[in-house]
ZAROTI-184165 format. One record per atom (N, C-alpha, C): x, y, z. Coordinates in steps of 0.001 Angstrom, whole numbers, plus 524288, in hexadecimal, padded with zeros to 5 digits. Atoms other than C-alpha are relative to their C-alpha. Layout:
N
XYZ
...
//
This chain:
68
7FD777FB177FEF5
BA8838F47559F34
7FF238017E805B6
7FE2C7FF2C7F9C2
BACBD8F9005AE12
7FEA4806BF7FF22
800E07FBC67FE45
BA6C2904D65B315
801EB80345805AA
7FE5B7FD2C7FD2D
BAC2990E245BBB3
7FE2D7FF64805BC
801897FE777FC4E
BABAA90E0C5C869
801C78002A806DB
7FF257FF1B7FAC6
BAEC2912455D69E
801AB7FBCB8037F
7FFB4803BF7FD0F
BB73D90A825DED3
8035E801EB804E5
7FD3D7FF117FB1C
BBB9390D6C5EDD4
804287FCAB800E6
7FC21803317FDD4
BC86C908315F15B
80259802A880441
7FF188003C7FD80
BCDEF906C85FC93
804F87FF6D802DB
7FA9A802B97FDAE
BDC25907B760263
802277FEF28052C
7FF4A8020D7FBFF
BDFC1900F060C2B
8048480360803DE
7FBDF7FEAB7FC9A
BEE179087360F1D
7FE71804F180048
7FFB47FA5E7FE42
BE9499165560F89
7F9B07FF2280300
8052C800327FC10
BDA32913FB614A7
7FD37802C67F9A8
804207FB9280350
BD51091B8E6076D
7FBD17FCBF7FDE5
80359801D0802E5
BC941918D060005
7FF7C8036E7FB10
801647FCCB8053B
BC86E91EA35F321
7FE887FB737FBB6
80314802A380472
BC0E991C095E4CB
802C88008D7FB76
7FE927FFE080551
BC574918855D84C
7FC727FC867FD7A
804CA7FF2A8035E
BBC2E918EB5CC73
802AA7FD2B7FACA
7FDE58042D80417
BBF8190D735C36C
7FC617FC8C7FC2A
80581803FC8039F
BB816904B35B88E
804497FBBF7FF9E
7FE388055D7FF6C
BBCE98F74A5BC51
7FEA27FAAE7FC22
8030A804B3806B5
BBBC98EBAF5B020
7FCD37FB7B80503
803228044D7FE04
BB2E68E0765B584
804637FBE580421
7FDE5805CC8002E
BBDA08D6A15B5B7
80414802D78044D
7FCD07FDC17FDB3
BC5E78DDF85BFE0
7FCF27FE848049D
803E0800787FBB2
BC3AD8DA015CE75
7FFEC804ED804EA
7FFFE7FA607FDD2
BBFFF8E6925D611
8035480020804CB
7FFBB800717F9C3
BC2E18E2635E420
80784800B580053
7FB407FF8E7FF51
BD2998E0125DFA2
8008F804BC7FE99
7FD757FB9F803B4
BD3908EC725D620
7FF12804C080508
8005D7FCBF7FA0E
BCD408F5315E3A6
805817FE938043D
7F948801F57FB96
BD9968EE5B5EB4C
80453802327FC67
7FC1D7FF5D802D9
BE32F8EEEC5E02E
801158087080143
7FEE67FA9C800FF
BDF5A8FF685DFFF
8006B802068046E
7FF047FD0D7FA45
BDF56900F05EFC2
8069A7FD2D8008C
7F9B77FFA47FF97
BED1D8FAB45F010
804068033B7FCD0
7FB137FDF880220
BF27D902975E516
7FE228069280032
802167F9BD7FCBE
BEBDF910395ED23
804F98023B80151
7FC937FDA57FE9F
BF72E919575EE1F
7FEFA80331803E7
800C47FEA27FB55
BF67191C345FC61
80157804A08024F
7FBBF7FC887FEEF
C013D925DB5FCC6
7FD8C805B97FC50
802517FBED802A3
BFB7792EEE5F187
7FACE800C380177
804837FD7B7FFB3
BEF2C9302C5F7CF
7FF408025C802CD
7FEC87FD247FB98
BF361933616047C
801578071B7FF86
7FE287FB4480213
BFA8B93E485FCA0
7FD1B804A37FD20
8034C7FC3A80271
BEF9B943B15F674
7FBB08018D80439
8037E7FD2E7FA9E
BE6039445660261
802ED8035180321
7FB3A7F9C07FC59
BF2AF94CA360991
7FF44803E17FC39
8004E7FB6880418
BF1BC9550F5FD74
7FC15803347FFC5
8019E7FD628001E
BE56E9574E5FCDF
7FD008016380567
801F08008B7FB48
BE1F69582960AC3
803E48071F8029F
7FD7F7FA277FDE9
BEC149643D60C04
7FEDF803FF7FE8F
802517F88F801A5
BE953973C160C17
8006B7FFED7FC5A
7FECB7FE4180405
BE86A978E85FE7A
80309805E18012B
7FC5E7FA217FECC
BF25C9850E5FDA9
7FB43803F77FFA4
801A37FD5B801BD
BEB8E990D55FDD3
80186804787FC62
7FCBD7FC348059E
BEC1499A635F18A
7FEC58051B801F6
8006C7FA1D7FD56
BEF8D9A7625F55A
7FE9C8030C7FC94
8026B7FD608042A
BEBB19ACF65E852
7F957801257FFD8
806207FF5C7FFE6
BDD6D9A97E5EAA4
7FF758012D804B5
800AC7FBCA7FB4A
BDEB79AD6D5F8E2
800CA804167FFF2
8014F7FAA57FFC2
BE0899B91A5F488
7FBD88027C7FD48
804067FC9580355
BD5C79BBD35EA6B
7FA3F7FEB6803A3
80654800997FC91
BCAF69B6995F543
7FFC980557802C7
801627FB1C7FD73
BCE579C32C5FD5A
7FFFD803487FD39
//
């Protein structure tokens, strides 16, 4: 039985490094399945989510008003 665990991959076309938390069977060879998951890294949706969350949050004028 394959236990969980922490693996850094690496993509080559955006520069990222991020972790995914997997329990891999024995008989599987790590070194391709780490390649296989940095080539199929959706480059474009990640870009899109660091612009997202990297921008102002609106501010709520409802609770700007109950602070004063």
């Amino acid at each position: 039985m394959a236990s969980v665990k922490r693996y850094q991959i690496f993509c080559h076309k955006c520069r990222h490094q991020f972790a995914i938390f997997a329990a891999i069977c024995h008989t599987v060879d790590v070194a391709r399945w780490l390649k296989d998951k940095a080539d199929a890294h959706d480059c474009k949706a990640h870009a899109e989510f660091l612009a997202k969350a990297r921008e102002p949050r609106p501010i709520n004028p409802l609770k700007l008003s109950k602070k004063s």
